[in-house]
DRENMIVEX-68042 format. One record per residue (C-alpha): residue number from 1; residue in three letters; x, y, z. Coordinates in pm, whole numbers. Layout:
// residues N
+-----+------+--------+--------+--------+
|  nr | rest |      X |      Y |      Z |
+-----+------+--------+--------+--------+
| NUM |  ALA |      X |      Y |      Z |
...
+-----+------+--------+--------+--------+
// end
This chain:
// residues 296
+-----+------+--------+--------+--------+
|  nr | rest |      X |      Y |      Z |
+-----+------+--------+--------+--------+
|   1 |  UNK |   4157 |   -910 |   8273 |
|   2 |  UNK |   4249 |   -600 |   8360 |
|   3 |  UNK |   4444 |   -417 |   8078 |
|   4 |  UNK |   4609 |    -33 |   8065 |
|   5 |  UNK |   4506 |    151 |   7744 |
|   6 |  UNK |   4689 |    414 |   7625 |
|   7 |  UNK |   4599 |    611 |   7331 |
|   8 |  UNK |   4248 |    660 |   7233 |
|   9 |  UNK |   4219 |    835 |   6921 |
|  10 |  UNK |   4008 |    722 |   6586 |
|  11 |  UNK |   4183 |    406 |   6651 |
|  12 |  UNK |   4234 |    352 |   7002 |
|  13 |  UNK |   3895 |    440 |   7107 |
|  14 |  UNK |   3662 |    170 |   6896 |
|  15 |  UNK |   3947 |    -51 |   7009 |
|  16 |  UNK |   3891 |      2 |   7374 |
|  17 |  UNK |   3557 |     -9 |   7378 |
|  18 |  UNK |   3573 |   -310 |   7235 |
|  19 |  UNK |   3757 |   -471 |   7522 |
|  20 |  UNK |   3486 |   -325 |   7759 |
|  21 |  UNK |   3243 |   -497 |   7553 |
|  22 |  UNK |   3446 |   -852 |   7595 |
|  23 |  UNK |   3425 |   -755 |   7969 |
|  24 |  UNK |   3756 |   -657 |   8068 |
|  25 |  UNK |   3834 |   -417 |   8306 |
|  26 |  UNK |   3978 |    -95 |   8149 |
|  27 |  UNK |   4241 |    189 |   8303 |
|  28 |  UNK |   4279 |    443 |   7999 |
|  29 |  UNK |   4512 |    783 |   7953 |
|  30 |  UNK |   4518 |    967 |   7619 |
|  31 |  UNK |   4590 |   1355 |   7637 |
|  32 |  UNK |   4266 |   1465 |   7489 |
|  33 |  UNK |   3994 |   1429 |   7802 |
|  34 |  UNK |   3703 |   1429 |   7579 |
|  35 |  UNK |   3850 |   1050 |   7477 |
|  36 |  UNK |   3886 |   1011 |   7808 |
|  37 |  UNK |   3563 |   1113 |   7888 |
|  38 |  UNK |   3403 |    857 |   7621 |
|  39 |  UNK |   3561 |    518 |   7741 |
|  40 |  UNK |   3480 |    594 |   8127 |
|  41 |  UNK |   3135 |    695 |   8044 |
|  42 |  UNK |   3148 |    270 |   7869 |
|  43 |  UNK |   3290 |    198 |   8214 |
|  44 |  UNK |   3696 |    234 |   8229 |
|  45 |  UNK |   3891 |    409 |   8462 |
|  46 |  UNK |   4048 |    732 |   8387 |
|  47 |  UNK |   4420 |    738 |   8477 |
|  48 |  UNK |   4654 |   1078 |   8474 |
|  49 |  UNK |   4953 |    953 |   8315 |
|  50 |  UNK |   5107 |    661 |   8134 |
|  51 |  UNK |   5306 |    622 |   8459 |
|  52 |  UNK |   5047 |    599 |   8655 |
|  53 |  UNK |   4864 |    301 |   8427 |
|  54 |  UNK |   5211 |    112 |   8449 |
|  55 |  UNK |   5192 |    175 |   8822 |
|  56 |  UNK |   4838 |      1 |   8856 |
|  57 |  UNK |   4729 |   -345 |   8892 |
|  58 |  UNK |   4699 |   -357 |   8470 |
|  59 |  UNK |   4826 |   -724 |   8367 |
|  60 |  UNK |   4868 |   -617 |   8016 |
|  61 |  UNK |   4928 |   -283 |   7886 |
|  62 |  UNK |   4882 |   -171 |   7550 |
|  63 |  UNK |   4939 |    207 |   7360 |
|  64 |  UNK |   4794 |    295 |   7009 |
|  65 |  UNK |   5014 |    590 |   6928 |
|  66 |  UNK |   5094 |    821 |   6641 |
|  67 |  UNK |   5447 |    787 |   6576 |
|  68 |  UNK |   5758 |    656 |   6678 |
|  69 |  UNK |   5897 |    959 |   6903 |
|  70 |  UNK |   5579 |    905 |   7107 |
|  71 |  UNK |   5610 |    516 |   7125 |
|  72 |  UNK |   5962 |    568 |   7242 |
|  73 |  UNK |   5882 |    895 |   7497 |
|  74 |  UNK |   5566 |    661 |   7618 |
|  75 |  UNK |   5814 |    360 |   7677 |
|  76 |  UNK |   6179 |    464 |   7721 |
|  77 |  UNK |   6298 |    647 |   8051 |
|  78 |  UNK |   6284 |    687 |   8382 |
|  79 |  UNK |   5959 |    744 |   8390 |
|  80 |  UNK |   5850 |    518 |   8075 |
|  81 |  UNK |   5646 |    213 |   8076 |
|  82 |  UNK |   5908 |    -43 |   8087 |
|  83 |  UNK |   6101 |    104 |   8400 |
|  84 |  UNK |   5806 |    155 |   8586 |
|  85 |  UNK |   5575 |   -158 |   8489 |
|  86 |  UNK |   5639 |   -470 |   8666 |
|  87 |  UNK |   5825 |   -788 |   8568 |
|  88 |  UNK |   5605 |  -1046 |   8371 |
|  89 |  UNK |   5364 |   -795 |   8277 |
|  90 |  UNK |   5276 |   -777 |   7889 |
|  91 |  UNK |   5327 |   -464 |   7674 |
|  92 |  UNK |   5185 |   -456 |   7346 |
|  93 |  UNK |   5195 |   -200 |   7090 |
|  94 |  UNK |   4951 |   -108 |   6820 |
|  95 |  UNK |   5103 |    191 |   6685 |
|  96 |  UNK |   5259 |    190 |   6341 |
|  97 |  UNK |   5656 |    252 |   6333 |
|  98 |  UNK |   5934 |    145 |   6163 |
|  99 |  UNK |   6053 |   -228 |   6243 |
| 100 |  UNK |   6403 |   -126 |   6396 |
| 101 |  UNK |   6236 |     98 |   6680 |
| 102 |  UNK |   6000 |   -150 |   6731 |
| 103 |  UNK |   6291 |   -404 |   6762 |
| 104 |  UNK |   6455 |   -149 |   6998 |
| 105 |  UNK |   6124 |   -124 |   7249 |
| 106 |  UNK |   6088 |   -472 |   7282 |
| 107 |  UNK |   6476 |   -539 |   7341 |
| 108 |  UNK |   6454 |   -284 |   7629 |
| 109 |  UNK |   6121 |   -455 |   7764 |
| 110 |  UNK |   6282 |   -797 |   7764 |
| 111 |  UNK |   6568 |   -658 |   7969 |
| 112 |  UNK |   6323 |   -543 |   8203 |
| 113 |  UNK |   6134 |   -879 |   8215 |
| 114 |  UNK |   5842 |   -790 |   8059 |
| 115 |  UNK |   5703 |   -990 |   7719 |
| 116 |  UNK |   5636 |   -747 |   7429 |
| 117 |  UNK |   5435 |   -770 |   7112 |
| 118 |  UNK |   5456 |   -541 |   6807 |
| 119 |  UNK |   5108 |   -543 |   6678 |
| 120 |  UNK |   5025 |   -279 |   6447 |
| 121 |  UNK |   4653 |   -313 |   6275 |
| 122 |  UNK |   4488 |   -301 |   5907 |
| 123 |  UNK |   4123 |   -213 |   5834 |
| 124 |  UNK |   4099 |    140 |   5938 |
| 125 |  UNK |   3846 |    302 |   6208 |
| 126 |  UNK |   3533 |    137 |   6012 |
| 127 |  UNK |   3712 |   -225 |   6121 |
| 128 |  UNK |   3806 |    -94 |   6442 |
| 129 |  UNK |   3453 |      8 |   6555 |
| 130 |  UNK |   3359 |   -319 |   6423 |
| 131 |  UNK |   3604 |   -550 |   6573 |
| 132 |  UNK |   3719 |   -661 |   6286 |
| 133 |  UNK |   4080 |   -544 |   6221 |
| 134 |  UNK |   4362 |   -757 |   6098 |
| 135 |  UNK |   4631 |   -741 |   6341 |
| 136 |  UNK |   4973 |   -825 |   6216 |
| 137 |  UNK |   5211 |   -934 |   6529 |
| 138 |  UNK |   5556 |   -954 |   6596 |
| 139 |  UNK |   5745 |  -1103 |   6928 |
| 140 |  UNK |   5750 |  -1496 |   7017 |
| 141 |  UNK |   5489 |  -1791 |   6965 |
| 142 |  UNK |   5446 |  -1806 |   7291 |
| 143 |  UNK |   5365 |  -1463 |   7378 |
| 144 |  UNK |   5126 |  -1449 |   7060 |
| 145 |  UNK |   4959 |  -1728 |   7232 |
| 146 |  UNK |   4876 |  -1516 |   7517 |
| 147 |  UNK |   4781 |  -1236 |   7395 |
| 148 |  UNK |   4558 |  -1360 |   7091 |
| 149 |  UNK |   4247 |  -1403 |   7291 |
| 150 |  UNK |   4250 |   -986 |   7386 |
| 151 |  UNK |   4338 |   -918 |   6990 |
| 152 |  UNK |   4060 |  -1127 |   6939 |
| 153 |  UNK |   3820 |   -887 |   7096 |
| 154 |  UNK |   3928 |   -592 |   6873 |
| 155 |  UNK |   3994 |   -787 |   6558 |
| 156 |  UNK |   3908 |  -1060 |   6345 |
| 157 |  UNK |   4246 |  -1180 |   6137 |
| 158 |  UNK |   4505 |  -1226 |   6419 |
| 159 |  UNK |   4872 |  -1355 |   6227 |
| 160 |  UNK |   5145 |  -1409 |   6381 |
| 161 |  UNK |   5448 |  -1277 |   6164 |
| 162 |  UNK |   5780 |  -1384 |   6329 |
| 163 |  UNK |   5995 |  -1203 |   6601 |
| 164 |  UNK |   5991 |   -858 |   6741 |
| 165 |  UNK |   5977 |   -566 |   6499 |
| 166 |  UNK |   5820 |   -828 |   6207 |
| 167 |  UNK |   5429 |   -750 |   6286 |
| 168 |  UNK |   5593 |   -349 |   6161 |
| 169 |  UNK |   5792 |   -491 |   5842 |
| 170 |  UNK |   5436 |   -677 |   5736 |
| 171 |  UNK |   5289 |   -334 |   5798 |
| 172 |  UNK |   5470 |   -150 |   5616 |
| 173 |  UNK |   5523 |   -380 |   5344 |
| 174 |  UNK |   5148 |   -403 |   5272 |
| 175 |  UNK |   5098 |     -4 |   5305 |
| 176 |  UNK |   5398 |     81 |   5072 |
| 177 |  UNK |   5189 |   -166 |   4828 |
| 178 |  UNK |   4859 |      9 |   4916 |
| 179 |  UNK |   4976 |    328 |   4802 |
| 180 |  UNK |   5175 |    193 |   4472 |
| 181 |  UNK |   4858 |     35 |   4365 |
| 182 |  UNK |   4594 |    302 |   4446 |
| 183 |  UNK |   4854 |    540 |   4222 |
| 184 |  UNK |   4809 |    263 |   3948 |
| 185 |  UNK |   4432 |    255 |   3949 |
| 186 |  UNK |   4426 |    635 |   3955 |
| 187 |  UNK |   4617 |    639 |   3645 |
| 188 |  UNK |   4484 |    391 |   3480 |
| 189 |  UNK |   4119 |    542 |   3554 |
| 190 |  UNK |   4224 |    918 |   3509 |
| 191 |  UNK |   4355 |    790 |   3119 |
| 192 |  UNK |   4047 |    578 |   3058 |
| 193 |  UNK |   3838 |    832 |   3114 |
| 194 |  UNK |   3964 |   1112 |   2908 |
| 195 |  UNK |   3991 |    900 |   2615 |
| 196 |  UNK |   3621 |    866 |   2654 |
| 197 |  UNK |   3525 |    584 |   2828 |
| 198 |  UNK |   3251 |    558 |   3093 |
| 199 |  UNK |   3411 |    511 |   3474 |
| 200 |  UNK |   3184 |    281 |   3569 |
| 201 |  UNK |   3229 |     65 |   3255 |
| 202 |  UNK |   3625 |     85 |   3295 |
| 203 |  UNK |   3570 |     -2 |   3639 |
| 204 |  UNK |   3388 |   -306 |   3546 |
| 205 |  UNK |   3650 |   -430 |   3276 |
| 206 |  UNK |   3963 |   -419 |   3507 |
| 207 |  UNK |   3767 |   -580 |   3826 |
| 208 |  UNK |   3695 |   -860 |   3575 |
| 209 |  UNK |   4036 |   -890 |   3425 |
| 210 |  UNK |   4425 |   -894 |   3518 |
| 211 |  UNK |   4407 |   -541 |   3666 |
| 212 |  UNK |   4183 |   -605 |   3914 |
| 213 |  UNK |   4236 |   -525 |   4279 |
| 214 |  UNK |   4115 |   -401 |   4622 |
| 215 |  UNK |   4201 |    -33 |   4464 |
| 216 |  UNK |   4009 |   -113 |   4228 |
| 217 |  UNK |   3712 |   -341 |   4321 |
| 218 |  UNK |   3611 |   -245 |   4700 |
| 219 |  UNK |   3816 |    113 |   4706 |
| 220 |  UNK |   3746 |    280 |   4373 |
| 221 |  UNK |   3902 |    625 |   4345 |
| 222 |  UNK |   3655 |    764 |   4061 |
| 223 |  UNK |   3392 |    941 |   4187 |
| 224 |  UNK |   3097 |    754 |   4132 |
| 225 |  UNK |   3196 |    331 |   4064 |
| 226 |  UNK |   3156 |    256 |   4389 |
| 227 |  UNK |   2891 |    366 |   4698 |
| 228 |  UNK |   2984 |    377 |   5021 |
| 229 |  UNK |   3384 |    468 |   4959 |
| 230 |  UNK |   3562 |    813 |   5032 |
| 231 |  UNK |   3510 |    905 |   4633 |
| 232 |  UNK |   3126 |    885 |   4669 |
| 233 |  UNK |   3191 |   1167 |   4995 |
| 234 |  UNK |   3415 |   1408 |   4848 |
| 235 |  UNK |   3689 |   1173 |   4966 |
| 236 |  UNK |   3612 |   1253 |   5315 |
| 237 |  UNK |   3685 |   1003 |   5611 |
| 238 |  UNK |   3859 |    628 |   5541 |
| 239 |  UNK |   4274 |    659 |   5552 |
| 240 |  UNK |   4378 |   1021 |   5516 |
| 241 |  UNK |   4645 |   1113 |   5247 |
| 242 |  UNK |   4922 |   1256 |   5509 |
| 243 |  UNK |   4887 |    889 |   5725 |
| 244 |  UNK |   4981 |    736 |   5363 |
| 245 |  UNK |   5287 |    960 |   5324 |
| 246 |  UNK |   5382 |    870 |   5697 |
| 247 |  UNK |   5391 |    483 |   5639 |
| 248 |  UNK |   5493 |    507 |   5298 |
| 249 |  UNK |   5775 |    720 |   5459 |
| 250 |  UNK |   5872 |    433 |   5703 |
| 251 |  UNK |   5863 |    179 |   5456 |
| 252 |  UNK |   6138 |    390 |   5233 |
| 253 |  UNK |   6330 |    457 |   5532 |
| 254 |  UNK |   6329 |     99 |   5650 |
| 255 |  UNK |   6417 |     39 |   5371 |
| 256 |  UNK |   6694 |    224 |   5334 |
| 257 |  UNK |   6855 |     41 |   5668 |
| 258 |  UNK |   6873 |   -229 |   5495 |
| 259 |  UNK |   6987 |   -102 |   5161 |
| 260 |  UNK |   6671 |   -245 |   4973 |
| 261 |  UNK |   6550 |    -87 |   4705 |
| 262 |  UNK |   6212 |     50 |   4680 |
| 263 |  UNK |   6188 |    216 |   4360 |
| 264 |  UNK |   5817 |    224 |   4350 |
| 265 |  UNK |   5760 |    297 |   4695 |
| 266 |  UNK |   5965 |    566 |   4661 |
| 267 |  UNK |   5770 |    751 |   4385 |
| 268 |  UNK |   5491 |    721 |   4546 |
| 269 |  UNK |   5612 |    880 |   4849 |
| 270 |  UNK |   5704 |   1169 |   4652 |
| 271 |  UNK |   5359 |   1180 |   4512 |
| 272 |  UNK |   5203 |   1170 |   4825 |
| 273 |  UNK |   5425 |   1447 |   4960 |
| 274 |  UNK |   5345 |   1671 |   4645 |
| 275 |  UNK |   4977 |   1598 |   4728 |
| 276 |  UNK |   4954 |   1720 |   5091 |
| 277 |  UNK |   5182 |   1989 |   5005 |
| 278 |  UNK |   4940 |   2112 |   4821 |
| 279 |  UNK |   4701 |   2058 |   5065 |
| 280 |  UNK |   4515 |   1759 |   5082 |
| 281 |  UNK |   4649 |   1575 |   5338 |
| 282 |  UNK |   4318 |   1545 |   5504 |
| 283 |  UNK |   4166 |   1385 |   5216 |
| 284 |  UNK |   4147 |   1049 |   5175 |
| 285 |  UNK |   4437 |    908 |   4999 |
| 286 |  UNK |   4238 |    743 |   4691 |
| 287 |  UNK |   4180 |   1165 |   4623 |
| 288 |  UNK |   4546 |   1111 |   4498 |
| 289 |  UNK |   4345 |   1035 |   4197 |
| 290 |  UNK |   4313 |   1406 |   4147 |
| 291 |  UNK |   4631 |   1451 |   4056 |
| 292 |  UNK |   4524 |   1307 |   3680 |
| 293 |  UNK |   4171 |   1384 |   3676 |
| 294 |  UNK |   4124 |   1647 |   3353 |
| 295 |  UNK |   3768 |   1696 |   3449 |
| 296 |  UNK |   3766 |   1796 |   3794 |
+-----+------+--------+--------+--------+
// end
């Protein structure tokens, strides 16, 4: 098939060249060339503009963006992906926004006759270089049906989670959790510790009792439980602090909408913003954990 690609940052790219790999044909834009530069040297075909992939013979176009304002300025308008694709042809987006823009995009695309998914993705860029990202997708049955076979080639946990704007509510439902519960191991490691207890130990008593969980047992924020996580590198690479704050951010403001409350969620959010004001919004978000550390 041949699909448009739009986006190719630490996401977008392993995605892409994923779909080479599957042996589809590949038209790419992203506004750094040096991405560019990467995919066509796997074999795609560099494009100048979103326009211009919408314009092309791509049967199914899909855009792994940062935020919201892009996914609508990408999209929306005159010169936008919807107005300028053609009828039938399937748009699917990756990025992760709030539900009710999501819900907005596809209502415009549907006007326009073309089928859209929402199908923003879990397992960071280690999962997408791997191919095995979960990919959580809003629109209809049908249209998941169609498109599952290209998710497929970038991931391995393909759900289907209702109508348009749902694969973003799963999204940021499981992130806004994410962040609560990395907080709660952080604290609950950061007071084990100074009352004397060995990390590793502590480690070993909640991952075998009613504490335990993926904070905890695969994503340890105490420098030194765990190999092979951000805490063992100085919290470097893995999900950076300020992309917590961002969907921990949609989450409260989605919530909001809807007059839910998200008492939790909205701690944390504060947390998180303390923590990159101070900084450290590169680091990986289990660094949070430095916020209680007394021995660092």
């Amino acid at each position: 098939m041949h699909i448009g690609f739009i986006g190719l940052g630490n996401m977008g790219a392993p995605m892409a060249h994923n779909l080479l790999k599957a042996g589809h044909q590949l038209s790419v834009f992203d506004l750094n060339a040096l991405a560019v530069d990467g995919l066509v040297k796997a074999g795609a075909l560099p494009v100048d503009s979103p326009t211009a992939i919408a314009q092309g013979n791509a049967e199914l176009i899909i855009t792994m963006l940062p935020a919201a304002p892009h996914v609508k300025s990408v999209y929306l308008g005159e010169n936008g992906l919807i107005a300028r694709s053609r009828p039938g042809v399937m748009l699917i987006d990756c990025s992760t926004i709030d539900p009710h823009s999501a819900r907005d995009v596809a209502a415009a695309a549907a006007a326009h006759g073309n089928p859209m998914l929402d199908a923003p993705v879990s397992g960071g860029t280690g999962g997408a270089a791997a191919g095995t990202l979960t990919f959580m997708v809003g629109g209809s049955a049908a249209d998941f049906d169609h498109a599952q076979p290209i998710l497929a080639a970038m991931g391995k946990n393909i759900v289907h989670c209702g109508d348009a704007g749902n694969g973003q509510v799963a999204k940021v439902a499981n992130n806004m959790l994410l962040g609560i519960s990395m907080i709660g191991v952080a604290e609950a490691m950061a007071l084990g510790v100074a009352l004397g207890m060995d990390a590793r130990t502590l480690a070993g008593v909640i991952n075998t009792s009613s504490g335990r969980c993926w904070s905890s047992d695969t994503y340890n924020p105490f420098p030194g439980v765990l190999d092979n996580v951000p805490a063992s590198r100085g919290y470097s690479g893995g999900f950076g602090s300020d992309l917590m704050l961002k969907d921990l951010g949609l989450a409260t403001e989605a919530a909001k909408q809807v007059r839910q409350p998200v008492i939790l969620g909205a701690l944390a959010q504060q947390l998180y913003q303390s923590f990159s004001a101070q900084g450290n919004g590169g680091l990986d978000f289990s660094a949070i954990i430095n916020q209680y550390r007394k021995d660092t």
